[in-house]
C-alpha positions in Angstrom: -19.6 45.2 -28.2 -21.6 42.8 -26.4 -23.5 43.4 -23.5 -25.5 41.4 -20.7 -29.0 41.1 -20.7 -30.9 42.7 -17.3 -31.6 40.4 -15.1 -30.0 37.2 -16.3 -26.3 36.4 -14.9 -24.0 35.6 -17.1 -26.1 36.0 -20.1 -24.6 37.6 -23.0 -26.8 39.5 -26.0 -25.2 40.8 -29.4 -26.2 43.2 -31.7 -28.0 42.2 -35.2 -24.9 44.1 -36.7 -22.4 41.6 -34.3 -24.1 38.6 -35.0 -23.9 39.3 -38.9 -20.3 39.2 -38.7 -20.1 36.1 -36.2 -19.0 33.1 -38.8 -21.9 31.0 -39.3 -21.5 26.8 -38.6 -20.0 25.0 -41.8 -20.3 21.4 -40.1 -23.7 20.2 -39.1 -22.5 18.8 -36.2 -21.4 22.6 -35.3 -24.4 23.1 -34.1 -25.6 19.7 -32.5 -26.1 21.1 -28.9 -27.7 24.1 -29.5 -30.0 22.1 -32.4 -30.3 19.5 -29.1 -30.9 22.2 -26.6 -33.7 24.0 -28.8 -35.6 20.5 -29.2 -35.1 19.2 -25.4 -37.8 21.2 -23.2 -36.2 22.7 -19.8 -36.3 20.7 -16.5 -39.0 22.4 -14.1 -38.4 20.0 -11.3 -35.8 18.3 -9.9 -36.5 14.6 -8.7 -34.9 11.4 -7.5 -34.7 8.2 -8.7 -38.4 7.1 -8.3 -39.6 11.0 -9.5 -40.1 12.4 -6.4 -39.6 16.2 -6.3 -37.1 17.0 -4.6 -36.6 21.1 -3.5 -32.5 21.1 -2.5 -29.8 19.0 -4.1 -27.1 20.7 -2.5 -27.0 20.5 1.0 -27.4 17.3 3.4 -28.9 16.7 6.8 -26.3 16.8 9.4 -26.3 17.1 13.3 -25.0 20.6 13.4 -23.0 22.5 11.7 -20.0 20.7 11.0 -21.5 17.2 12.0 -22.4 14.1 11.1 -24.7 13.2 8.0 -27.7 11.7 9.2 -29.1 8.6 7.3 -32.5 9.9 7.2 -31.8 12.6 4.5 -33.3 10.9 2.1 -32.0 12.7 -0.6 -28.5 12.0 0.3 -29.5 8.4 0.8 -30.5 8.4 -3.1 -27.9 9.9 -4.5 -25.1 7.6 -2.8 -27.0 4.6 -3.9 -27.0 6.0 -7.2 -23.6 6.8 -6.8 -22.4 3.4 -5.6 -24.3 1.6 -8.5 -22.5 3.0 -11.2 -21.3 0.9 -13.6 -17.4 0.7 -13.4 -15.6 0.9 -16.6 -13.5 -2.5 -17.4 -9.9 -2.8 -16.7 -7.7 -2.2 -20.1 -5.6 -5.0 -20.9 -2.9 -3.9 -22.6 -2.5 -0.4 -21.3 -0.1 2.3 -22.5 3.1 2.7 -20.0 6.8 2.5 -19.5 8.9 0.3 -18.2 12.5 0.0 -16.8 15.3 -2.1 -15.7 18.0 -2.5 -13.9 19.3 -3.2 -10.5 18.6 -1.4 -7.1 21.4 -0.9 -4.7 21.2 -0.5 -0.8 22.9 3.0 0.2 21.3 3.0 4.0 20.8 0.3 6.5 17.2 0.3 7.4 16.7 -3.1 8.4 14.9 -1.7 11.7 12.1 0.1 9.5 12.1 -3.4 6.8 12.2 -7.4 6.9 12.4 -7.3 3.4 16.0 -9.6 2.3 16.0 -6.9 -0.7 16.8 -4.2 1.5 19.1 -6.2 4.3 22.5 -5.4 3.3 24.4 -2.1 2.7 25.8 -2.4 -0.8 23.7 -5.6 -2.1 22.7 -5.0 -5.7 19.5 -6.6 -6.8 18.1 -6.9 -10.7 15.0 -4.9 -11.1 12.1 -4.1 -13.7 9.5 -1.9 -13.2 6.5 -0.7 -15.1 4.6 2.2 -14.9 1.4 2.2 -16.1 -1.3 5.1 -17.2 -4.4 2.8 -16.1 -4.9 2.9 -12.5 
């Protein structure tokens, strides 16, 4: 049975006898995080984009405490700039979808809620195709 270590949330220890039994990595890249992990020292200090330290990521200034953000938080200020500079990804050209066709008939007046001559008679049948693309 596993147990957690004292003191440490979440953290899970195992017996010698446990971990004997656990099946060992057969692929190399298995193990490529924790290999990653053991070779990347731990962050000490959080910073922002020009390495100041900063001491609270989570929370923003606002003017009370429902209100506002304010734009001096410069914290906040950072991370929205970083935010809004992202790169976005390019558009795919040929995107997988469906498509369908037809014609669209008129069941309802609604010519007081639409202009549009599609929609201006009860009965009028109009060809249609449609596709529905997975790419926003």
């Amino acid at each position: 049975m596993f147990a957690l270590e004292p003191g440490k949330k979440g953290s899970i220890s195992y017996t010698e006898e446990e971990e004997s039994t656990m099946p060992k990595p057969s692929e190399p890249s298995d193990d490529q995080l924790e290999n990653f992990k053991k070779g990347c020292p731990k962050a000490k200090v959080i910073t922002m984009s020009n390495g100041a330290p900063i001491h609270d990521k989570n929370n923003s200034l606002t003017v009370g405490p429902r209100g506002p953000l304010l734009m001096q938080d410069v914290v906040f200020m950072d991370e929205m700039a970083h935010f809004d500079r992202e790169r976005i990804p390019e558009r795919v050209v040929h995107a997988k979808g469906g498509g369908a066709h037809g014609y669209f008939e008129v069941t309802h007046d609604i010519s007081k809620y639409c202009k549009a001559s599609l929609f201006n008679k009860v009965g009028k049948h109009t060809p249609v195709f449609v596709r529905f693309s997975t790419v926003v």
